[in-house]
C-alpha positions as CSV (number, residue, x, y, z in Angstrom):
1,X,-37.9,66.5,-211.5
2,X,-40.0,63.5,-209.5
3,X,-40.0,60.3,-211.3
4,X,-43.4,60.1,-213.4
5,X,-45.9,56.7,-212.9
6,X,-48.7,55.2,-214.4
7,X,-51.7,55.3,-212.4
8,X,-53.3,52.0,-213.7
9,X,-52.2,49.1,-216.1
10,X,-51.9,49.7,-219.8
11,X,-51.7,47.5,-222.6
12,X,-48.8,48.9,-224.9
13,X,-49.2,48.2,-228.8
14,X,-45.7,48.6,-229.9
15,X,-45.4,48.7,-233.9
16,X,-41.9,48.9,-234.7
17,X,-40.4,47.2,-238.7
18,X,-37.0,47.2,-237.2
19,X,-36.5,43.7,-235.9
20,X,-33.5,45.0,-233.5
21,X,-34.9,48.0,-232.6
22,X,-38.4,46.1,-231.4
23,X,-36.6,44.2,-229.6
24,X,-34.8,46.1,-227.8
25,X,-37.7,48.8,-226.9
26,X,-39.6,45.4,-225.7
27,X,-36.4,44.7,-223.6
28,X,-36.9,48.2,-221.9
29,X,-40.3,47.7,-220.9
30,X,-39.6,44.8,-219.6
31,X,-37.0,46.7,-216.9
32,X,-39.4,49.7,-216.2
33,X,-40.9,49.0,-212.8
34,X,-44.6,49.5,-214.3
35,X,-47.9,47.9,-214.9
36,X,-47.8,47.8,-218.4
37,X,-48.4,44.9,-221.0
38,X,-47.0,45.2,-224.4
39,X,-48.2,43.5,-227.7
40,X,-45.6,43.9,-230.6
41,X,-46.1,44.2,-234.0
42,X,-44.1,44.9,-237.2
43,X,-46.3,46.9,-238.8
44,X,-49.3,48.3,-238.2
45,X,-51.5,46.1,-240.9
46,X,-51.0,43.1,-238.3
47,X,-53.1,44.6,-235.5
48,X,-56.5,43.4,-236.2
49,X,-58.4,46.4,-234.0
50,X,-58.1,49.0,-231.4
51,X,-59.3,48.5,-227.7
52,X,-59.7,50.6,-224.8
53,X,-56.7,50.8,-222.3
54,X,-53.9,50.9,-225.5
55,X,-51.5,53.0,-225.7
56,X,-49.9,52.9,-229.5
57,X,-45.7,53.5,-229.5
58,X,-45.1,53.3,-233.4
59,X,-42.4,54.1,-235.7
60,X,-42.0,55.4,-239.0
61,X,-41.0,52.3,-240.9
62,X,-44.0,50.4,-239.7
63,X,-46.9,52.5,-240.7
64,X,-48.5,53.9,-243.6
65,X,-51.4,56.6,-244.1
66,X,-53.5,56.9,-241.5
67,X,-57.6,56.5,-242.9
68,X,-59.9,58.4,-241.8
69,X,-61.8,55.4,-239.9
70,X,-58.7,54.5,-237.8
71,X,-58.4,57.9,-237.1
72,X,-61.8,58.4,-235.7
73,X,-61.4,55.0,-234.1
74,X,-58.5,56.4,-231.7
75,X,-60.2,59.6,-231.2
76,X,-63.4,57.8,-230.2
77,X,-61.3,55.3,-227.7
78,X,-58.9,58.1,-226.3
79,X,-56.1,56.1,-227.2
80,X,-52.8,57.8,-226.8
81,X,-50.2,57.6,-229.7
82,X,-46.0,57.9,-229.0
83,X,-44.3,58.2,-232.0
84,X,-40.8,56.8,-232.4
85,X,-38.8,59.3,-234.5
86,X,-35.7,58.9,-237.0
87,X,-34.6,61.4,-239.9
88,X,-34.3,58.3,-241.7
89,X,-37.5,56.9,-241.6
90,X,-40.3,60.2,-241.9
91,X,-43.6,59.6,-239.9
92,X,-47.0,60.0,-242.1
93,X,-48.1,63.1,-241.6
94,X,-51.8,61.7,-241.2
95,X,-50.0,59.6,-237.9
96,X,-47.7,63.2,-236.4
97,X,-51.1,64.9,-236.2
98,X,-52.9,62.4,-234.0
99,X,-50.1,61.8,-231.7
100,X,-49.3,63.1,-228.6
101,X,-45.9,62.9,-228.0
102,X,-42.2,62.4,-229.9
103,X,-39.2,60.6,-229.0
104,X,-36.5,60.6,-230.8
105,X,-34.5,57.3,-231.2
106,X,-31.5,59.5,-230.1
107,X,-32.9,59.9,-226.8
108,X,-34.6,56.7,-226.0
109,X,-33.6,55.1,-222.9
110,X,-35.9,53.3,-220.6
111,X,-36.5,56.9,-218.6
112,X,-37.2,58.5,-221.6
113,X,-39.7,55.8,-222.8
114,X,-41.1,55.7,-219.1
115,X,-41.5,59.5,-218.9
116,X,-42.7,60.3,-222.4
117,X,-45.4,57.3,-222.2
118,X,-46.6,59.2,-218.6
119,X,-46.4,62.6,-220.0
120,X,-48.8,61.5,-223.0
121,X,-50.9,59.4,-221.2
122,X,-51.5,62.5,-218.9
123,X,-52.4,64.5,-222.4
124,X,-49.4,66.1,-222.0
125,X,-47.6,67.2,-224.8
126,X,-44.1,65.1,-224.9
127,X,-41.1,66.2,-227.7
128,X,-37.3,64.7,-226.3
129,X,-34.9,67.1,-226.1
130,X,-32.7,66.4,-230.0
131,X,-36.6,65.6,-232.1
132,X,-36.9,69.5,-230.3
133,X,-33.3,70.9,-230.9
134,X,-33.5,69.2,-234.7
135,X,-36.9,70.6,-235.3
136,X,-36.6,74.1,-234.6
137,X,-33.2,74.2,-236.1
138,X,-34.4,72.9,-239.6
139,X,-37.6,75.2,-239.3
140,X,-35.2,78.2,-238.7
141,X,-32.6,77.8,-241.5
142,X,-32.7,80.7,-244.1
143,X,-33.4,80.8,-247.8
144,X,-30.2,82.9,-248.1
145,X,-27.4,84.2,-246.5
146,X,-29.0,87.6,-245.4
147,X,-32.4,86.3,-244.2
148,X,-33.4,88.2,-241.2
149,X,-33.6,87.3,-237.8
150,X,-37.3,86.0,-236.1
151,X,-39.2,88.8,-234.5
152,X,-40.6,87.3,-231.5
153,X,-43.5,85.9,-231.5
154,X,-46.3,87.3,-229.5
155,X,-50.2,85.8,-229.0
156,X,-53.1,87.2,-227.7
157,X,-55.1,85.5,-224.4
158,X,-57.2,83.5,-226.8
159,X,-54.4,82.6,-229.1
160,X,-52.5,81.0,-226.2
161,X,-55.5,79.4,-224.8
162,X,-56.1,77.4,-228.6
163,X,-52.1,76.7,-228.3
164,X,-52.2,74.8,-225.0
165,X,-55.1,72.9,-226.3
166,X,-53.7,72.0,-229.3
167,X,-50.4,70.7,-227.3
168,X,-53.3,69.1,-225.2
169,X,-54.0,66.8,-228.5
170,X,-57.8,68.4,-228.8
171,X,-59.0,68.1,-232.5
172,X,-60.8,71.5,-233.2
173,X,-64.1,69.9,-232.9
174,X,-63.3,69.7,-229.0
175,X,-61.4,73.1,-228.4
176,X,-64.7,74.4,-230.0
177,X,-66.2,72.7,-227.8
178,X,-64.0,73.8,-224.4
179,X,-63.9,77.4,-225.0
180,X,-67.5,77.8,-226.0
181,X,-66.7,79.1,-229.7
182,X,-68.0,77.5,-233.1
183,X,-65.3,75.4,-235.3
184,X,-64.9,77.8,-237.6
185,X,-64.0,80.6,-235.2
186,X,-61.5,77.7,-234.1
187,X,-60.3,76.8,-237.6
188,X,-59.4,80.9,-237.9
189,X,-57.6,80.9,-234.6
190,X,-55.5,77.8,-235.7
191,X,-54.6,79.2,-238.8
192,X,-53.2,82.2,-237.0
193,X,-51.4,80.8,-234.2
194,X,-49.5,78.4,-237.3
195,X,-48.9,81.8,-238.9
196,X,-47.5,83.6,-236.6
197,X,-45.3,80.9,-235.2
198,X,-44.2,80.2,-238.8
199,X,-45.4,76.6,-238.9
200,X,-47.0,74.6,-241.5
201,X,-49.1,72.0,-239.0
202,X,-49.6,71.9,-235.4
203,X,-46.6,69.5,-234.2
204,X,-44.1,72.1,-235.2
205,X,-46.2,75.1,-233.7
206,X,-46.3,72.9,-230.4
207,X,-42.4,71.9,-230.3
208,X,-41.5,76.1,-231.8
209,X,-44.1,77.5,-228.7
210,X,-42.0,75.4,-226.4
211,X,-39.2,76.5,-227.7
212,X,-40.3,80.2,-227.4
213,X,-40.9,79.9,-224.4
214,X,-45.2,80.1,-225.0
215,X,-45.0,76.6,-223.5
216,X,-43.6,74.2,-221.0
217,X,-43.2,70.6,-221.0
């Protein structure tokens, strides 16, 4: 696979609670041959506002609830949100909804942080290979010891279409929008992809479709 690049500079608002770990994420943007600035932070209640140009890398430790203002801030700006993931420290829910990409601290190296950061920035869909392998693993396990096993899961044209955009990080407003369709006919289609994939929100249905096969990284 070609090494990925930036097309144009970004400022990086990293928001990491770990002293260590911020460090040492700083450290590897600082040896990635890019044109990216980075502002550091130990949690998110020290960053005053958003800007265009940001790209957000947080972790779990350093954020709270996301409000509904902030929210609509980063929608309205297009800013792109990596998320930082450890079992040990769970991401807000509010925050793995709006993101567009997961890395796991278990795979970050500076290739991984340079090729997850592109892939988002693209609005593509980024999960590392263990925050993939441990999610579909833990979705999978049975209630008992003669569950059966998963049919395979099979969507029609439209479903698949709603799928990609929902990997693309489009809120349902905008895949109402793209394919021409009201929000409610949207809001239907959603719920049905999640059900038949057996997932309870849309990271998991993106990281399960992958994982099916539905989608590619």
């Amino acid at each position: 696979m070609p090494t990925r690049t930036f097309e144009k500079t970004a400022e990086i608002v990293l928001i990491i609670g770990d002293d260590m770990r911020r460090y040492g994420v700083e450290g590897m943007f600082r040896s990635l041959d890019t044109p990216l600035e980075t502002r550091s932070y130990a949690h998110f209640d020290e960053l005053s506002a958003f800007s265009g140009g940001q790209f957000v890398v947080l972790s779990g430790d350093a954020v709270g609830p996301l409000s509904a203002g902030t929210a609509e801030d980063l929608r309205a700006q297009g800013i792109p949100v990596l998320i930082l993931v450890d079992p040990a420290a769970p991401v807000e829910q509010s925050w793995a909804d709006h993101a567009g990409g997961f890395l796991d601290w278990a795979d970050l190296r500076p290739d991984t942080l340079r090729d997850a950061i592109a892939d988002v920035a693209a609005g593509r869909f980024y999960a590392s290979e263990t925050l993939a392998r441990r999610s579909v693993t833990a979705a999978e396990q049975p209630d008992g010891p003669a569950a059966p096993a998963r049919a395979p899961v099979t969507l029609t044209a439209r479903e698949l279409q709603v799928l990609r955009l929902i990997a693309g990080g489009l809120s349902n407003r905008q895949i109402a929008r793209s394919l021409n369709i009201s929000e409610h006919g949207v809001k239907r289609l959603v719920g049905i992809v999640l059900a038949k994939l057996n997932c309870p929100n849309r990271t998991l249905a993106v990281v399960r479709a992958i994982d099916a096969g539905l989608l590619t990284l």
